[in-house]
N, CA, C and O of each residue as an XYZ file, in Angstrom:
524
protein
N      12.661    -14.777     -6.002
C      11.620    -15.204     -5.083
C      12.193    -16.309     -4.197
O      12.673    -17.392     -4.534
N      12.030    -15.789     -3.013
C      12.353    -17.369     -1.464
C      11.635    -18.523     -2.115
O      10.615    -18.488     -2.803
N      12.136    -19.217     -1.875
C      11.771    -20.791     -1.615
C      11.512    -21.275     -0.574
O      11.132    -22.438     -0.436
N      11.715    -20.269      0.542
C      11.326    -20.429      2.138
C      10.543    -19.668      2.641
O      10.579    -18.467      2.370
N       9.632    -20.203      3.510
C       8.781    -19.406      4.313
C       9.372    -17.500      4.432
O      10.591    -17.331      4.406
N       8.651    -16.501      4.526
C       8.998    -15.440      4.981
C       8.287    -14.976      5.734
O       7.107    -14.802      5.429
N       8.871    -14.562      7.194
C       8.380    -14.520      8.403
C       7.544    -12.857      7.919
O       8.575    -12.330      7.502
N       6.963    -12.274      7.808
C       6.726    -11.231      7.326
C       6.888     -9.864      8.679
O       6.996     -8.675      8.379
N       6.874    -10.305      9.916
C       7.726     -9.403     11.505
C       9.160     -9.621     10.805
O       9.787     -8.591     11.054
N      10.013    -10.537      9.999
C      11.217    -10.432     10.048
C      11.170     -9.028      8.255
O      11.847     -8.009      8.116
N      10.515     -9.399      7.640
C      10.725     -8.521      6.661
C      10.383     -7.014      6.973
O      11.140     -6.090      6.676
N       8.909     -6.826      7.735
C       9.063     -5.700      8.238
C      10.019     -5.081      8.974
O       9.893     -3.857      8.952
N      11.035     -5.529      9.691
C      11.882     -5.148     10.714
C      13.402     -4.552      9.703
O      14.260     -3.754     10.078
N      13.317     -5.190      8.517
C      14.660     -5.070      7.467
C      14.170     -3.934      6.984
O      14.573     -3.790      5.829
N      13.529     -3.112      7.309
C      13.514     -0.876      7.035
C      12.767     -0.512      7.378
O      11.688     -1.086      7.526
N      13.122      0.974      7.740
C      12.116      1.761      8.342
C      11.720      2.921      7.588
O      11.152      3.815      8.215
N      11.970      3.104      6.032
C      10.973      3.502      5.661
C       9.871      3.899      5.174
O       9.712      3.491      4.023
N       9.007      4.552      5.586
C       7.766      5.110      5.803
C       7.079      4.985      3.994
O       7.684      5.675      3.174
N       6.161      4.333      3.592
C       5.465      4.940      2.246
C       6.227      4.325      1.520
O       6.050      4.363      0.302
N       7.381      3.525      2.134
C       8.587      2.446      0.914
C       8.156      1.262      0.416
O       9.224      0.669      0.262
N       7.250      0.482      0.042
C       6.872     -0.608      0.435
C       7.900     -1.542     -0.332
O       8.614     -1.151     -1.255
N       7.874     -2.893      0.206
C       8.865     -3.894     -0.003
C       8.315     -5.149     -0.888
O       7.224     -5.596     -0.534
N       8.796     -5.608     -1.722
C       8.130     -6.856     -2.362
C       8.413     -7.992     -1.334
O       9.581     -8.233     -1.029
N       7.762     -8.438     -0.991
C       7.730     -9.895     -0.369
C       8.507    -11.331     -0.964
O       9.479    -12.053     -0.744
N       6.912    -11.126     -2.200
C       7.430    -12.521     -2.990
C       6.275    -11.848     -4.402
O       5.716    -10.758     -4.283
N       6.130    -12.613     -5.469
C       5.068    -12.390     -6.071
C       4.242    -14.129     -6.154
O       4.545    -15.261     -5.774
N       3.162    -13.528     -6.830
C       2.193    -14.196     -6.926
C       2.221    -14.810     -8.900
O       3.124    -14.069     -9.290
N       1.872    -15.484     -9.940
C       1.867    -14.997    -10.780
C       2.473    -13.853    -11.227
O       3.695    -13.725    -11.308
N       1.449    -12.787    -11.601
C       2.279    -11.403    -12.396
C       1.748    -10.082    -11.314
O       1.401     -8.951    -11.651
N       1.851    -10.874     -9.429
C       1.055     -9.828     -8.983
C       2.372     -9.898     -7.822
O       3.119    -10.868     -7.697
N       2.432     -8.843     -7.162
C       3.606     -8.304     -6.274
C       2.847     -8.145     -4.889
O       1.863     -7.408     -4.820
N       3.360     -8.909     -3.685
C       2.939     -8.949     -2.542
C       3.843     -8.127     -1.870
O       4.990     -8.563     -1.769
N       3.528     -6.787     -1.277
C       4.209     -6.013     -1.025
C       3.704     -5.838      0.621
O       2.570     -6.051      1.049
N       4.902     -5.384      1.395
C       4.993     -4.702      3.057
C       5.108     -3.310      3.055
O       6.045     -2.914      2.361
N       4.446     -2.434      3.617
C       5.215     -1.597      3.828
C       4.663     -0.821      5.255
O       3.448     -0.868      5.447
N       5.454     -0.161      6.188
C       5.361      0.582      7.120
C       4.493      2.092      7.000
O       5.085      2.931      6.322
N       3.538      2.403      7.418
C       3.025      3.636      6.327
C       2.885      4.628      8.483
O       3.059      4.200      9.623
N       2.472      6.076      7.846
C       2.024      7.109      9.070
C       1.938      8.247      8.470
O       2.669      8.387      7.489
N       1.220      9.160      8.783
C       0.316     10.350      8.303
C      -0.075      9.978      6.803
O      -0.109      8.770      6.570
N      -0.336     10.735      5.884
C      -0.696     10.951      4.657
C      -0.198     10.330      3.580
O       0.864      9.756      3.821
N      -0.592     10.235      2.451
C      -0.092      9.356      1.707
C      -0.723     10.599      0.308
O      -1.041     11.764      0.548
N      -0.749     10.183     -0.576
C      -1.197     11.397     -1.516
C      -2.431     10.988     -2.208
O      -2.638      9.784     -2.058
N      -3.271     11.560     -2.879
C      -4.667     11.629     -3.887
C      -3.746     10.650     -4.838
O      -2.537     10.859     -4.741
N      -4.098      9.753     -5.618
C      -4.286      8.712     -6.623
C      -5.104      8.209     -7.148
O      -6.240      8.043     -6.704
N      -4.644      7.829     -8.314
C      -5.758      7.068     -8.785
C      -5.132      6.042     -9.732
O      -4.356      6.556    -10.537
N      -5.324      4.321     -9.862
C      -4.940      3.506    -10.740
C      -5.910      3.696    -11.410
O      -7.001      4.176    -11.103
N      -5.227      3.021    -13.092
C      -6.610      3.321    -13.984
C      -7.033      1.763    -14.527
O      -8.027      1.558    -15.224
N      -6.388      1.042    -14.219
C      -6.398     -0.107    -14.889
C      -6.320     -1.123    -13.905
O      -6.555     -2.233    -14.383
N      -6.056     -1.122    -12.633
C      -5.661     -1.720    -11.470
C      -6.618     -2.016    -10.271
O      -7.053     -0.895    -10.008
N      -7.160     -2.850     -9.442
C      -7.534     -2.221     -8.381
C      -6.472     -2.325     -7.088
O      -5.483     -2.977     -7.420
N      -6.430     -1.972     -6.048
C      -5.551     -2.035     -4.824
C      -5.813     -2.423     -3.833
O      -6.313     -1.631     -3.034
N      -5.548     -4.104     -3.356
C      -5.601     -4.817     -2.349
C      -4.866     -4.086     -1.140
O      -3.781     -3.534     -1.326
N      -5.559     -4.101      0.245
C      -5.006     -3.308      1.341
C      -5.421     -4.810      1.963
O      -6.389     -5.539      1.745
N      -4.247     -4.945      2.840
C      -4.244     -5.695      4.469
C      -3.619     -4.975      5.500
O      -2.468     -4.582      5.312
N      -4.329     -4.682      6.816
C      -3.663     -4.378      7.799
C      -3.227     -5.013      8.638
O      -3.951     -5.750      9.307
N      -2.065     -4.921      8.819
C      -1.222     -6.209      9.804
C      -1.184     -5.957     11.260
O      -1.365     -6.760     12.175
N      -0.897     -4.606     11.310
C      -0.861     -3.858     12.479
C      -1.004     -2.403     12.118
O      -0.665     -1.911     11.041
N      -1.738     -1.544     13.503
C      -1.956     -0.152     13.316
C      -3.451     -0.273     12.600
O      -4.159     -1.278     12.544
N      -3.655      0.743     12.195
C      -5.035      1.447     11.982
C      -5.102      2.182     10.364
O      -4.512      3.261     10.310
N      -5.710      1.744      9.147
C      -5.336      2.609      8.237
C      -6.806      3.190      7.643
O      -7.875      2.625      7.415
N      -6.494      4.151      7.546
C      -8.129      5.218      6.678
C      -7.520      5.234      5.033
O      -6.416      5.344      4.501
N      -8.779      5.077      4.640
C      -8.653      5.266      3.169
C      -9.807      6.090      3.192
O     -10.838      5.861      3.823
N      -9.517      7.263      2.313
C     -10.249      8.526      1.788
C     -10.817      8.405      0.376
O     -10.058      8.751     -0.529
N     -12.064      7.956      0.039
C     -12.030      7.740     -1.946
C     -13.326      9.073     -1.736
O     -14.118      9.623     -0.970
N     -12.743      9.007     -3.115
C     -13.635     10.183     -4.106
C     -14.483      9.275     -5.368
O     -14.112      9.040     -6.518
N     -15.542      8.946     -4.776
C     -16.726      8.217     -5.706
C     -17.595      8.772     -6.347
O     -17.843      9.802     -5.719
N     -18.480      8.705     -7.590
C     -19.472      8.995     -8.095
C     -20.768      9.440     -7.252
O     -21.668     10.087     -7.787
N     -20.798      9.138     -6.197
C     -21.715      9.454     -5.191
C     -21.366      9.850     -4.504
O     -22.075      9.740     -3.503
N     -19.729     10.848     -4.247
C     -18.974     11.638     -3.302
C     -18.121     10.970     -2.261
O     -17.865      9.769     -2.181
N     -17.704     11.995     -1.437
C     -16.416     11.395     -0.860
C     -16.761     10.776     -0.007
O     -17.799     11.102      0.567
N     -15.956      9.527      0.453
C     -16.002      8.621      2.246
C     -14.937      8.452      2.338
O     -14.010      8.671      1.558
N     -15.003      7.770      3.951
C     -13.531      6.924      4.262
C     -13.555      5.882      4.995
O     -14.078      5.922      6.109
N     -13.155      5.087      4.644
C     -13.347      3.416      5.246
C     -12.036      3.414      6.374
O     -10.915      3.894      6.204
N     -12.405      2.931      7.195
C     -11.483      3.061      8.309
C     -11.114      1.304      8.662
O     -11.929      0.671      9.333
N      -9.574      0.485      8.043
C      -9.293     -0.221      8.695
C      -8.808     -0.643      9.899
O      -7.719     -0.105     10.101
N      -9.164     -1.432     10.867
C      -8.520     -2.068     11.834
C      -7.604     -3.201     11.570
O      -7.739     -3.966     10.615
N      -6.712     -3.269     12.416
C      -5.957     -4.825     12.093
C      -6.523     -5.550     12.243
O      -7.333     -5.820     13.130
N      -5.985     -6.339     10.810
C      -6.996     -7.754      9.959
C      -8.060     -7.424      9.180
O      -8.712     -8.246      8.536
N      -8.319     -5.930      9.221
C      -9.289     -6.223      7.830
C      -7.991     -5.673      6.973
O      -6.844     -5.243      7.093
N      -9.376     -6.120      5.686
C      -9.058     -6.159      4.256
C      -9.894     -4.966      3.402
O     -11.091     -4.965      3.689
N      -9.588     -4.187      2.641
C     -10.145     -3.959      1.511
C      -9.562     -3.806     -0.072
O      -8.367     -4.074     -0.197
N     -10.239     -3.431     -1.198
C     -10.067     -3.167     -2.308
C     -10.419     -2.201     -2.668
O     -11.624     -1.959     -2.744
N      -9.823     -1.645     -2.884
C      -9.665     -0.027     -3.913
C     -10.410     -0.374     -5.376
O      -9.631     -1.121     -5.969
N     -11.372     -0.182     -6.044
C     -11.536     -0.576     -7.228
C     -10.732      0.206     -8.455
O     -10.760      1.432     -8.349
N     -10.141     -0.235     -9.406
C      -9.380      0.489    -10.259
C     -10.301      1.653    -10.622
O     -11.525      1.518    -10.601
N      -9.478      3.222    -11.078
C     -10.489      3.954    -11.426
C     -11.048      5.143    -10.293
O     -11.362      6.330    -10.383
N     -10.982      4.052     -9.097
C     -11.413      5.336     -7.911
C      -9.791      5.750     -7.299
O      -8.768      5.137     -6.992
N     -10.319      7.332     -7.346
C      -9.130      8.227     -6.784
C      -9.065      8.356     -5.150
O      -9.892      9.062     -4.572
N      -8.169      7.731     -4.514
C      -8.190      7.491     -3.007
C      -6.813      8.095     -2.363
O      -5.959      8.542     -3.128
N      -6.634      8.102     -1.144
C      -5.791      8.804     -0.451
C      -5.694      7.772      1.062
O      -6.554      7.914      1.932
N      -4.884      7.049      1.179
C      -4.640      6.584      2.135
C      -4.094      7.345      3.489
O      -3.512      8.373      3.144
N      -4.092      7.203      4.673
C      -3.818      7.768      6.062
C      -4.277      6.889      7.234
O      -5.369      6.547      7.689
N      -2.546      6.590      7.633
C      -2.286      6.017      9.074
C      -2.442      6.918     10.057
O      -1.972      8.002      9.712
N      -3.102      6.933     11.601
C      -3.056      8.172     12.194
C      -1.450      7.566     13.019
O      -0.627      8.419     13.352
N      -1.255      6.561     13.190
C      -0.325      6.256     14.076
C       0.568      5.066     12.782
O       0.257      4.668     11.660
N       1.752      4.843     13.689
C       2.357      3.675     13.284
C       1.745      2.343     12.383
O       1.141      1.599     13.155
N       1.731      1.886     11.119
C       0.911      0.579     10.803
C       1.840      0.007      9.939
O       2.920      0.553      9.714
N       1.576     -0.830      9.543
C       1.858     -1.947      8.416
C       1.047     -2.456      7.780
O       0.070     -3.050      8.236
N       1.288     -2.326      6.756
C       0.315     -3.030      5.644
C       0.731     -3.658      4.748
O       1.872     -3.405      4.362
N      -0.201     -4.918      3.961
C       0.228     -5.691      3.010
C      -0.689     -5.493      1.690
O      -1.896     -5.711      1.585
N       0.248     -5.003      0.679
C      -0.367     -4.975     -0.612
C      -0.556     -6.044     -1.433
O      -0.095     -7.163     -1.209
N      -1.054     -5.817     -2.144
C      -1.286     -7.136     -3.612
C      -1.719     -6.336     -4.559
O      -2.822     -5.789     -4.545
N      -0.408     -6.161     -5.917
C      -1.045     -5.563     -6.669
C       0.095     -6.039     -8.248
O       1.217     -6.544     -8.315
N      -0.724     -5.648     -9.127
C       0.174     -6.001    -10.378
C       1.491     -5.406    -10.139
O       1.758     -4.297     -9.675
N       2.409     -6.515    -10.613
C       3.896     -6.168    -10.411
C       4.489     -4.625    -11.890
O       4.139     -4.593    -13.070
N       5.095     -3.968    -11.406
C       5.235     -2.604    -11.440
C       4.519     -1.681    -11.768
O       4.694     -0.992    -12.773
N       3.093     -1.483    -10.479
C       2.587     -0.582    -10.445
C       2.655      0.220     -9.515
O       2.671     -0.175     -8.349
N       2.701      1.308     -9.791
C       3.476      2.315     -9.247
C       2.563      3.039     -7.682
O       1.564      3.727     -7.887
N       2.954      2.831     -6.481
C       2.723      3.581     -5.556
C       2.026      4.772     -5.904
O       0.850      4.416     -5.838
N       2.037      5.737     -6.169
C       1.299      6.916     -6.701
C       0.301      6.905     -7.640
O      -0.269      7.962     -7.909
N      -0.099      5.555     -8.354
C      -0.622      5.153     -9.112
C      -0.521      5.661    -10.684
O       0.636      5.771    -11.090
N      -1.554      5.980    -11.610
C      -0.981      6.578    -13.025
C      -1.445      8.025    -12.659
O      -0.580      8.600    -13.320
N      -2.150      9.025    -12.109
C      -2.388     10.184    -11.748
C      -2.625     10.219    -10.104
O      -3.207      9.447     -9.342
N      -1.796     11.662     -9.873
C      -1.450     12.160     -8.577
C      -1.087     13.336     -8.635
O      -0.309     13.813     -9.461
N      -2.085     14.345     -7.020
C      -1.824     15.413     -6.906
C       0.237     14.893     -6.673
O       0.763     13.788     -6.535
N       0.761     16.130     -6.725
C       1.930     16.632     -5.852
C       2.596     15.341     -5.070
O       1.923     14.968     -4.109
N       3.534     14.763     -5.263
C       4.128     13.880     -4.074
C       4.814     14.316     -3.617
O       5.689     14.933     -4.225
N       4.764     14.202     -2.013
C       5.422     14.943     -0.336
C       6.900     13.909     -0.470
O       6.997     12.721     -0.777
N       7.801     14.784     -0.149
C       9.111     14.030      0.160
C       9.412     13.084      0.810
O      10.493     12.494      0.837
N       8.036     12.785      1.639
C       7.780     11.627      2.559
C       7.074     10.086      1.855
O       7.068      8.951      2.332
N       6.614     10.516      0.779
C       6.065      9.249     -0.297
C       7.253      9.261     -0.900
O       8.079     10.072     -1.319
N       7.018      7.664     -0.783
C       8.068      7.173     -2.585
C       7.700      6.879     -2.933
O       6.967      5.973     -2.537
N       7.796      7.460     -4.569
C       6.920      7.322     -5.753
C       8.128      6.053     -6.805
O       9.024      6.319     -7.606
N       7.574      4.654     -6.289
C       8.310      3.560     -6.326
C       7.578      2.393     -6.610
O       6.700      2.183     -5.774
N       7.658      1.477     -7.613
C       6.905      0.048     -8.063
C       7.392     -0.707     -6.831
O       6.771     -1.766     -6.731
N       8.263     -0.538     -5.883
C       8.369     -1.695     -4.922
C      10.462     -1.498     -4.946
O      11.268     -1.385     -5.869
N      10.567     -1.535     -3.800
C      11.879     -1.638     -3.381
C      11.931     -3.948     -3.245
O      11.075     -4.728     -2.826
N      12.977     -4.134     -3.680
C      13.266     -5.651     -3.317
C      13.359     -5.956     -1.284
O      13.444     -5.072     -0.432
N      13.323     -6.910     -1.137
C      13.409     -7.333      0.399
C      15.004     -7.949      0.141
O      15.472     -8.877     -0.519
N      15.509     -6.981      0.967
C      16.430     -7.659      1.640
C      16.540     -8.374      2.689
O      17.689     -8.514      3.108
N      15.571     -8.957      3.345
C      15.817     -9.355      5.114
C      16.354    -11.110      3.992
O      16.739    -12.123      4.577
């Protein structure tokens, strides 16, 4: 973990890719993650977890499958939401975004159940930051 500020435009800029997300720094026992996301992302579900979303830039939809049926919350840059552990969701950028996670440190992108992962997800607890 830095001991120095991290510009988080300079960490985003250290890869391009897509669905990779990057650890920042952590928090306690929680992992502040970047990552660059666009089209689809896959059906998940944490079971024990919930999943902090920030949008930094770009536009991100989240798709959940609730007890009272399906929606989709549509972020703009600067909001925030939470995934509650338990609900099965599907994230989708229509364009270019960035987003900042917060979530227990090695939990897994795909969460503990998932349809099929596309060659375009990485099914990854967090790549380290190199910038």
């Amino acid at each position: 973990m830095s001991s120095e500020p991290i510009p988080l435009t300079k960490a985003l800029a250290s890869f391009d890719a897509l669905w990779s997300p990057r650890i920042v720094t952590r928090v306690n026992d929680y992992d502040v993650r970047v990552a660059k996301v666009e089209g689809e992302h896959v059906w998940h579900v944490h079971d024990d977890t919930d999943e902090f979303f920030l949008v930094l830039d770009g536009e991100l939809h989240i798709h959940l499958r609730e007890p009272a049926g399906e929606r989709t919350v549509v972020l703009p840059r600067g909001a925030v939401f939470t995934v509650p552990r338990g609900t099965e969701h599907k994230p989708y950028a229509p364009s270019p975004t960035a987003i900042l996670l917060f979530e227990p440190t090695g939990t897994p992108t795909v969460g503990d159940r998932h349809d099929p992962v596309p060659a375009h997800v990485d099914a990854t607890t967090g790549h380290p930051l190199t910038a």
